[in-house]
C-alpha positions, -999 to 999 in steps of 0.1 A, spaced: -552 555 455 -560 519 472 -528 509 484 -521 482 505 -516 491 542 -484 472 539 -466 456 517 -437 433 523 -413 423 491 -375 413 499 -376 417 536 -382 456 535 -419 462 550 -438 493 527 -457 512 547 -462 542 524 -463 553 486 -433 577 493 -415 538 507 -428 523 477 -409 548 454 -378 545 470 -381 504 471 -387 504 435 -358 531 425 -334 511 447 -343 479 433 -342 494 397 -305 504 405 -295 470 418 -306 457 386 -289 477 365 -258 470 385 -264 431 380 -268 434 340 -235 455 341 -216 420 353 -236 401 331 -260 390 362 -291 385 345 -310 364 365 -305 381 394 -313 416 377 -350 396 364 -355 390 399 -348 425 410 -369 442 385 -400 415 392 -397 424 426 -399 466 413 -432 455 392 -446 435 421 -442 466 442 -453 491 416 -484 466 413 -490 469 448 -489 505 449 -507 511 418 -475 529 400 -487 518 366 -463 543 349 -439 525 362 -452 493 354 -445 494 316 -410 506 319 -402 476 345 -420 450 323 -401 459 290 -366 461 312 -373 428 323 -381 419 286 -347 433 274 -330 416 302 -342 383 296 -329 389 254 -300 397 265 -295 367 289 -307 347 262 -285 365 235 -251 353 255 -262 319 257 -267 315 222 -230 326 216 -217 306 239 -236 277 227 -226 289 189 -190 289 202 -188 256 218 -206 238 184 -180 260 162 -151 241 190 -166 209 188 -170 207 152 -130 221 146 -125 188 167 -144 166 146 -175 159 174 -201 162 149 -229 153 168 -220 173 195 -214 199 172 -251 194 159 -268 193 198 -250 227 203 -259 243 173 -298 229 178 -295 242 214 -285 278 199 -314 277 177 -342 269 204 -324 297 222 -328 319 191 -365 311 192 -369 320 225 -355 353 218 -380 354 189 -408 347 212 -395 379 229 -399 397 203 -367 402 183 -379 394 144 -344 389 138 -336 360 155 -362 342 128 -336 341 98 -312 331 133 -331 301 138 -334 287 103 -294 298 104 -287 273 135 -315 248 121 -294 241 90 -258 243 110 -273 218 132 -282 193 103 -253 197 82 -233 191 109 -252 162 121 -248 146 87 -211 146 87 
């Protein structure tokens, strides 16, 4: 294996492979920790920092599982934002803000297409959903 003689990612210095695997298993548990309080930047940034590592080292079994966790991590991010957005159009529309109504609802649907773009073929019918909220809405 070419590894790097060291490696330095998060302020901890890898000197070994056996360091390397114990960086990337702790850094996979933070993570997991963070997406349990709905942290899910900070849980992206943990499992980057596990890929950049496994990159380093060459752990490319490891690679796939952190790249698709980050994946997953980012839909879900993106998956609560949408709500929330839905939520505050549904609010501002029972208050009779239409066109506030309509920006939330078209910021829910380029959310829903970002999920898309993630991969979720779901989220297509999703954004023609928002789409037509957004203009209905809008026309009140």
């Amino acid at each position: 294996i070419s590894a790097p003689i060291k490696s330095k990612i998060g302020g901890k210095i890898i000197e070994t492979e056996k360091d390397a695997a114990k960086q990337i298993k702790l850094l996979i548990n933070k993570a997991k920790k963070e997406k349990k309080v709905f942290s899910y930047k900070k849980a992206v940034i943990y499992y980057e920092e596990a890929a950049i590592i496994a990159t380093n080292w060459d752990v490319r079994t490891l690679l796939g599982e952190l790249q698709e966790a980050i994946r997953l991590t980012q839909i879900d991010e993106l998956t609560l934002s949408k709500s929330e957005l839905e939520d505050q159009a549904h609010r501002a529309a029972k208050k009779k803000l239409f066109t506030e109504a309509a920006q939330k609802y078209k910021q829910a649907a380029n959310v829903a297409s970002q999920i898309f773009k993630l991969g979720v073929n779901q989220m297509q019918d999703e954004v023609k959903r928002l789409t037509s909220l957004s203009n209905k809405v809008g026309k009140l």
